[in-house]
N, C-alpha and C positions, 0 to 999 in steps of 0.2 A: 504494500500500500504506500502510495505517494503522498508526501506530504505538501500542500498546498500553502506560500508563505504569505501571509496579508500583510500590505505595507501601512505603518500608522500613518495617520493621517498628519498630525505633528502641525505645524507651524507650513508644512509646504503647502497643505491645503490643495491638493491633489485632487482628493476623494469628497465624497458631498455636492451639495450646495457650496459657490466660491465667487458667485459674482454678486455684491453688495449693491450694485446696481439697477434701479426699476427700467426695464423695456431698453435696456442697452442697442438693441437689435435694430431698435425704431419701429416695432413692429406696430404699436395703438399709437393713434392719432385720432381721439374725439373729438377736436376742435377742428379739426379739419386745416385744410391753408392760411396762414394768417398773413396780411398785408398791412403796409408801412409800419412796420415794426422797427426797433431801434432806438427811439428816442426816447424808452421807460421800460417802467419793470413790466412784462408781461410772457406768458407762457409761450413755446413758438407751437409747429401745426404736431410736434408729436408727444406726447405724455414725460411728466415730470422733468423736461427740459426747460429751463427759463433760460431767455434773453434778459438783458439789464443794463441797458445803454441810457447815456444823458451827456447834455448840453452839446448836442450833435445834431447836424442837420443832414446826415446822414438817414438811410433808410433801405429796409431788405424787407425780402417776402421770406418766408419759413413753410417747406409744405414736406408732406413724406414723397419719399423720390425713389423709384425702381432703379435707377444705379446705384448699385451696389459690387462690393466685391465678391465672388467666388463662395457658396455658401451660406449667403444672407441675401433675404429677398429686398428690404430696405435700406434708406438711410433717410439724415435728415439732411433735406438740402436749405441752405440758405443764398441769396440772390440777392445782391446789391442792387437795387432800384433808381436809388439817389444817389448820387455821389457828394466826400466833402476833404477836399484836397485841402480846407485851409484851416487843418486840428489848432482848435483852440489849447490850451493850456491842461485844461477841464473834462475834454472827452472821453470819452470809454464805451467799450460796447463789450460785453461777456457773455458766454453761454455757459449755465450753472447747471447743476446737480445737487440740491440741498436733501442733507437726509439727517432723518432724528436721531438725536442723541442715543437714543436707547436701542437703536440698530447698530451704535460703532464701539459699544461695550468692550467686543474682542481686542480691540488696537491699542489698548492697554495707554494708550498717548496720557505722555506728563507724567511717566512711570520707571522705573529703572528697568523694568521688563517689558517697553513697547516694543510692539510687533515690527517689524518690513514689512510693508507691502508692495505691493505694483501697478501699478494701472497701465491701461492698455486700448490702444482704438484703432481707427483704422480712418484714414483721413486722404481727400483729393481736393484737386481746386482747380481751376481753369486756367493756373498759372502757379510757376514757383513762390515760394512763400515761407514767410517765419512767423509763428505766432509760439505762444506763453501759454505752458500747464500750470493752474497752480493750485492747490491744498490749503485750505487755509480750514482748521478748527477751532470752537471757540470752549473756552474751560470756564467748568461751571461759576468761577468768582467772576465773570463778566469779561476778560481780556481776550485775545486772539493771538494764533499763532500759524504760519503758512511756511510752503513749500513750493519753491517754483522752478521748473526746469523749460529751457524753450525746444520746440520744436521743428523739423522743415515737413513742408508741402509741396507735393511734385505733382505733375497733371494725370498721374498712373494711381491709383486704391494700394497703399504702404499702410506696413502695420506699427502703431508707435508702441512702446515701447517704457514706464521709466519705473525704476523701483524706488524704491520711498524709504527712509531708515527710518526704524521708530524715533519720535521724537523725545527723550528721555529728561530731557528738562525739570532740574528742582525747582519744588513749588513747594507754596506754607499756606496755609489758613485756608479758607473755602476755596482755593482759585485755585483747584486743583483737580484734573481729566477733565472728560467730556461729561456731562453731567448727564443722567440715565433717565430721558425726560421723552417730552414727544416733541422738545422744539428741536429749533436747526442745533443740527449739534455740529455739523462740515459741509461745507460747500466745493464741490471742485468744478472748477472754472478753466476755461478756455478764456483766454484774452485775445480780442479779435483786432482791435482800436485804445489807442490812446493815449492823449496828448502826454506834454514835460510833465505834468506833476506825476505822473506816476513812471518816471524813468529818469530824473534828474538825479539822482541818488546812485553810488554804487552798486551794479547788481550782483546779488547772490547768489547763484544757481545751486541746485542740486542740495541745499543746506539748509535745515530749520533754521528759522528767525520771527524772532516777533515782527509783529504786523508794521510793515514802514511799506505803503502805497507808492514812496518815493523809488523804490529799488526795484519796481517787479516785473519789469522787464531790459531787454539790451535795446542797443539802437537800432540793432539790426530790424527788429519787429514791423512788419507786413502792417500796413492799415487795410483792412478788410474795403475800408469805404473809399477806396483810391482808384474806385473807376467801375461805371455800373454793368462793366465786362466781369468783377470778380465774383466768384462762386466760392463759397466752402462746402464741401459733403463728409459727412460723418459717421459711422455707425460700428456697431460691436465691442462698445464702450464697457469697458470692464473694470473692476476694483476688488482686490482681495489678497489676501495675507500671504504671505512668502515672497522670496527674492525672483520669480520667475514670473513670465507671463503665462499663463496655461491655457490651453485650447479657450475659445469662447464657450462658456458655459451656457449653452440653448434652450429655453422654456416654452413653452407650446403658447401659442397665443391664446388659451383658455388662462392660465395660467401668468401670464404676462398682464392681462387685462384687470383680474382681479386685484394686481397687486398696485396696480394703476389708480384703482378703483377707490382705493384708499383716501385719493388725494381729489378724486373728480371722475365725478360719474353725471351722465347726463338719462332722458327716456330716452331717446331721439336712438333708430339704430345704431350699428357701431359705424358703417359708413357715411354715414352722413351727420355735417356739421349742425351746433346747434345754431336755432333761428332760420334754417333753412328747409323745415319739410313742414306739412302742414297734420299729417292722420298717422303714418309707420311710428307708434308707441306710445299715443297717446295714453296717460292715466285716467279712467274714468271714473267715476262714484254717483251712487245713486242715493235716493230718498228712500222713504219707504214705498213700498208699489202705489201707483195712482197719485202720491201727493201730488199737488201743482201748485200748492202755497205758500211752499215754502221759500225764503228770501235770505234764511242764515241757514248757509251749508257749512261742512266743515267733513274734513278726511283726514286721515294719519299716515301720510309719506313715510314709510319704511326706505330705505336705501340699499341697494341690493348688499354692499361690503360696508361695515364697519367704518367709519371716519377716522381719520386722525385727530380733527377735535370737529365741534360743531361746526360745519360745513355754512360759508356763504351760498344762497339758494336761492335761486334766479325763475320765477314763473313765468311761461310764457302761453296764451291760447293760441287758439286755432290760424288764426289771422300771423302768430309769429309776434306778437306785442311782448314786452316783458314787463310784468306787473299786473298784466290781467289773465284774466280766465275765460272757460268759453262754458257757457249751463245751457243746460238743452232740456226740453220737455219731450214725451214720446210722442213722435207723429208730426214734431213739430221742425222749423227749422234752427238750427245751432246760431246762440247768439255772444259773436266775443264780444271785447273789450268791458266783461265783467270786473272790476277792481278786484285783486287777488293780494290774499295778505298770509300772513304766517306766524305762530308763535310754538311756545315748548321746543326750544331746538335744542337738539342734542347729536349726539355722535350715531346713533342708529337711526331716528325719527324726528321728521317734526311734522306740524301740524297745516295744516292750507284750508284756509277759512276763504270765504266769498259773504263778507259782512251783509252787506246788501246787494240788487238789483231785484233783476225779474223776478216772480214767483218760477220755480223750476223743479223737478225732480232731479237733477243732478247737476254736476260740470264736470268739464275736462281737461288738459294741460300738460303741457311739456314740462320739463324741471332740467335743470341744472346745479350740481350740487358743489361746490369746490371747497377744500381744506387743505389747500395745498403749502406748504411752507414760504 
């Protein structure tokens, strides 16, 4: 009889679940295409991706893109729209990744036994290019602490590559690791744009440092927004413990969605964005059989996954309004722009009231729910 040797799992993190990452793949995109984006904090077209640009007259679309590399059916593409060759002092434009605190427990960071990690993606562009990885966590007394290493982009799908030392940093009093919470506990960002204040400083690479915006990148660094020819595409975005990059760790789009879901779930099918359909998932509720007098409805929105905290939650009727409702009587025809209100919010449920209008036997309604960091 042979015997069969099983390797621990250990620190290289081989085996298991290894990509800390939501929808790396770029596989869900509920908001569908988002345009002129850049100039604020807003999510782009594919789940738990944020853009975060300011004081830029710059501007890009964000939508999921069938180019990809070998392996993956997605990515995220972003598309400079506007161009702005003349970077103020002030500018920036980022694509983040924020994740709670109490998902990065493992990384031991601010500890004398913090982990290596590595991150990992796979990145083109319509032209050669340098941009900025960077790591930045925050410990639970309030301060911050990053990591940033730069990168090149070439017009061919290259897989990057960087490993990360634990950050081992003595600390005293409360301001010490990542605090085991549901807020942002790290951000990893893509630096796409931006002006001298955040490069007039010496840079760091490759080396923890407290947070100095002044050093986080080299001069070399590409502005994304230097011609509305530039593209960035992205995808198979990975994060996870040891000194190697390991295969992309693959989740089923079932899988992938729910974990999405956490942060922002919409009715509206999965392909199609919200505010843009009028009947595919609507929620319905009724009265009791026959009423038609009634004028205060009220129903208990369940959420299919669990929240990360009580969700912003957006109504919209039939017509696509957001803030109203659509109530309908049997036989009759559906009538929107009902006023739609809401209270009891919480992380599984809240409630959706239509205070007043028509007498009705029910009403109907899209939703959008978001908790996203």
């Amino acid at each position: 009889m042979s015997l069969i040797k099983v390797k621990s799992r250990g620190t290289d993190n081989v085996s298991g679940r290894r990509n800390i990452i939501i929808n790396g793949a770029m596989q869900v995109a509920q908001r569908g295409t988002q345009t002129g984006q850049g100039g604020a904090e807003a999510m782009s077209a594919v789940d738990r991706f944020k853009l975060f640009g300011g004081s830029t007259a710059g501007r890009l679309t964000s939508s999921q893109d069938s180019d990809s590399p070998i392996g993956f059916g997605n990515s995220l593409k972003l598309d400079c729209t506007t161009a702005d060759t003349s970077v103020a002092a002030g500018e920036f434009l980022l694509l983040e990744q924020r994740i709670e605190g109490q998902d990065l427990q493992q990384l031991k960071y601010n500890q004398s036994s913090a982990e290596t990690s590595t991150i990992s993606f796979y990145v083109k562009g319509n032209a050669s290019a340098q941009y900025t990885f960077a790591l930045q966590y925050h410990l639970s007394g309030g301060t911050a602490r990053w990591f940033t290493k730069g990168f090149a982009v070439t017009t061919s799908w290259n897989r990057i590559s960087i490993t990360i030392p634990g950050d081992t940093q003595a600390s005293s009093g409360s301001d010490y690791g990542i605090a085991d919470d549901n807020a942002n506990g790290a951000n990893l960002m893509i630096w796409l744009h931006g002006g001298t204040n955040f490069s007039s400083g010496t840079h760091q690479d490759t080396a923890w440092a407290d947070r100095d915006y002044t050093k986080l990148f080299q001069d070399n660094q590409t502005s994304f927004y230097d011609s509305t020819d530039r593209t960035f595409f992205i995808t198979g975005f990975q994060f996870e413990l040891g000194s190697q990059a390991t295969p992309f760790e693959h989740r089923s789009f079932g899988e992938e969605l729910q974990l999405c879901q956490r942060y922002f779930e919409k009715s509206y099918n999965a392909g199609v964005a919200p505010a843009s359909d009028t009947s595919g998932g609507l929620v319905t509720t009724d009265t009791m059989a026959g009423d038609t007098t009634t004028s205060y409805l009220a129903h208990q929105l369940r959420y299919r996954v669990a929240k990360r905290a009580a969700p912003t939650v957006v109504i919209y009727d039939q017509a696509e309004t957001s803030g109203k409702l659509s109530s309908h009587v049997t036989g009759v025809a559906v009538n929107n722009g009902q006023t739609a209100s809401t209270e009891h919010a919480g992380d599984k449920s809240i409630s959706v009231l239509r205070a007043s209008g028509d007498a009705a036997n029910g009403f109907r309604y899209h939703y959008t729910a978001d908790a996203e960091l």
